[in-house]
N, C-alpha and C positions, 0 to 999 in steps of 0.2 A: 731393745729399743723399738716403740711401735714407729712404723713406716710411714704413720700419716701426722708424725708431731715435726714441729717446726724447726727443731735441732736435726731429723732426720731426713726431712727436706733441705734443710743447708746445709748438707753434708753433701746431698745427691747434687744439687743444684751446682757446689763445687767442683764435683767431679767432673761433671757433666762439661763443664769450660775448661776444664784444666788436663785431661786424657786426654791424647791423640793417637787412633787407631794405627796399630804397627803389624805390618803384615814381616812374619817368619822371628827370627832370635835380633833385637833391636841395634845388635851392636852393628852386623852387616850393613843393614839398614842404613844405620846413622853414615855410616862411609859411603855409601852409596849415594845418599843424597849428600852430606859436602862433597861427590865429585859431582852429581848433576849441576849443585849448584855453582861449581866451580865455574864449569864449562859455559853455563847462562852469561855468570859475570865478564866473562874473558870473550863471551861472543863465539866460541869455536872449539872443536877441542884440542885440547893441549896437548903436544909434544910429548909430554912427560909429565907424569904425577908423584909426588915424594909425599908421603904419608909419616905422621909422627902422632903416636897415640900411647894411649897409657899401657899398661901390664894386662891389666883386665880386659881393656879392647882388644889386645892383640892376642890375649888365652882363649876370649868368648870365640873372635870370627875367625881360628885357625880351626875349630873343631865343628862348626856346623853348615847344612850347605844355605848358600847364597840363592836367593830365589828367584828365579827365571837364566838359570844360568847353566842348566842340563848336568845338575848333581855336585857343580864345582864348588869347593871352600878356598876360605882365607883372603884377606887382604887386597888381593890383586884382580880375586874373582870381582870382590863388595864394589872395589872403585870402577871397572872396567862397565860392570853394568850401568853403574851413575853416570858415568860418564858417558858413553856411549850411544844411551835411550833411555837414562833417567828422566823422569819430570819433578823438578826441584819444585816446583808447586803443588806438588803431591805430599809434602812431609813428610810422614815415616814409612810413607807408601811410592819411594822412588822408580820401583820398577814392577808397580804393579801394571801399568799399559803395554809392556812389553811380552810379546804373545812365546808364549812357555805353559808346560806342563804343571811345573812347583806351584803354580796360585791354588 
């Protein structure tokens, strides 16, 4: 496909609004930010977080590390960062302001 025909521009042009830049494996991520965004909603952080996700979420974030969180996996690592010093205004970049070596 040449890159300068107009099917190939609205292809990019699609992309281009429709990607959003995800820093490390997306599933962590994705839990990290619904806990940042939890805690926004609620004003504070929560006592307690109970997490329910599918098979896939919970195979993908048991096996890779959570970023900014000094090498830690799984579930608990993904929410505790969101939670804690996630920016829910960040999207799939929750805990990229939090100062760690993994960026």
């Amino acid at each position: 496909m040449d890159r300068n025909s107009p099917e190939y521009q609205t292809y990019v042009k699609i992309l281009e609004k429709e990607l959003i830049c995800a820093m490390g494996c997306t599933e962590p991520v994705a839990l990290a930010y619904c806990a940042a965004k939890a805690r926004s909603v609620l004003g504070k952080i929560p006592d307690r977080i109970e997490i329910e996700a599918s098979g896939n979420i919970i195979k993908n974030v048991k096996s890779v590390v959570v970023p900014n969180t000094g090498g830690r996996k799984g579930i608990a690592a993904a929410a505790a960062v969101g939670v804690l010093g996630g920016n829910e205004e960040a999207l799939l970049l929750p805990s990229a302001a939090l100062p760690g070596k993994d960026h």
